[in-house]
C-alpha positions in Angstrom: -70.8 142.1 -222.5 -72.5 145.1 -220.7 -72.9 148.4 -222.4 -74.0 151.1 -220.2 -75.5 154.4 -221.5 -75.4 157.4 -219.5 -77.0 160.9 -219.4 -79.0 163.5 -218.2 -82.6 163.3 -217.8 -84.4 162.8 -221.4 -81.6 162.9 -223.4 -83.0 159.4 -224.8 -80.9 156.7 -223.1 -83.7 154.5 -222.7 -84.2 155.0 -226.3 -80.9 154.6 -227.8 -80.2 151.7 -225.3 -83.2 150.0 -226.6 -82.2 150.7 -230.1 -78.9 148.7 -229.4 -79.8 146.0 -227.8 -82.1 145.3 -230.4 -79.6 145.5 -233.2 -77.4 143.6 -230.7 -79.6 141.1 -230.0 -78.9 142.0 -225.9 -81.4 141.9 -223.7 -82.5 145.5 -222.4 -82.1 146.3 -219.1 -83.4 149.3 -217.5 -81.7 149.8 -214.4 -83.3 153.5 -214.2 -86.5 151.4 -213.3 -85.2 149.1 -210.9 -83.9 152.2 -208.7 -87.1 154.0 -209.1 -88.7 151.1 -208.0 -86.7 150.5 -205.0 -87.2 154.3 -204.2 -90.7 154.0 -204.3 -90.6 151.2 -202.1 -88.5 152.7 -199.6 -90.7 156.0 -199.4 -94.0 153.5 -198.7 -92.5 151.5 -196.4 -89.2 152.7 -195.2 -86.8 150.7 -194.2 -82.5 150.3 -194.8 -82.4 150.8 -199.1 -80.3 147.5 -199.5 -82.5 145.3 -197.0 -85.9 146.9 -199.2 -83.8 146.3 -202.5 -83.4 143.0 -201.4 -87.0 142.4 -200.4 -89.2 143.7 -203.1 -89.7 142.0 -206.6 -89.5 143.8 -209.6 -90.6 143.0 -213.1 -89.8 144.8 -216.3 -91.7 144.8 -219.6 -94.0 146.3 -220.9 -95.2 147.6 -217.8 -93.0 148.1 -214.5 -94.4 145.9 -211.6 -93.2 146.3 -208.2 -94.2 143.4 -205.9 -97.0 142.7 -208.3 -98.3 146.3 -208.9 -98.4 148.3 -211.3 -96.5 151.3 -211.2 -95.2 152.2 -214.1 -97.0 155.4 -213.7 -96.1 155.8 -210.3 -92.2 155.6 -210.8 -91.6 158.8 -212.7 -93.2 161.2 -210.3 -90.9 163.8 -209.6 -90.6 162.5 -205.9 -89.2 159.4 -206.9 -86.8 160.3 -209.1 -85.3 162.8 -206.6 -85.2 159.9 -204.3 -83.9 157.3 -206.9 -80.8 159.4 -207.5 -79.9 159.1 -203.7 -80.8 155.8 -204.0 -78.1 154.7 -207.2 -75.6 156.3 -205.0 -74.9 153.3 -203.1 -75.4 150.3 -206.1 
C-alpha cells in the first residue's frame, strides 16, 4: 500500500505522514528529501537529472546523507527547493 500526502509548503505533510506511518506500522518515506537531494546534486555537479538521480546515493534517517554527506541542512535552502520542484516534474 502507498499513501501519498500532498501540499503546499509547511502545511505539515512530513508531519502528518510521519504520524501515519507510525500508527500504520509503514515505513516513512520522504520523497521531498530524495528530490532535494538530487537537486543539490545536480546544481554541484551538473549533469542530465535522471543520469545524476541514478548516480548519487541517498540515505534517510535521522539525518539526510547525500553520497555520504551530510546535508540535511543544505537541502532546504531556498535554492534547492526552487530547483527540486523542477526537478519532481519529471519522476
Amino acid at each position: 500500500m502507498v499513501i501519498a500526502i500532498d501540499g503546499p509548503a509547511g502545511a505539515g505533510k512530513s508531519t502528518v505522514a510521519r504520524a501515519v506511518a507510525e500508527r500504520l506500522g509503514f515505513t516513512y518515506l520522504d520523497t521531498g528529501a530524495m528530490y532535494r537531494c538530487v537537486a543539490l546534486a545536480l546544481s554541484e555537479r551538473g549533469g542530465d537529472p535522471a543520469a545524476v538521480a541514478e548516480a548519487v546515493r541517498i540515505e534517510l534517517g535521522g539525518r539526510v546523507l547525500l553520497d555520504g554527506r551530510d546535508v540535511t541542512e543544505a537541502i532546504r535552502a531556498p535554492a534547492v527547493s526552487d530547483a527540486a520542484s523542477e526537478v519532481s516534474a519529471d519522476p
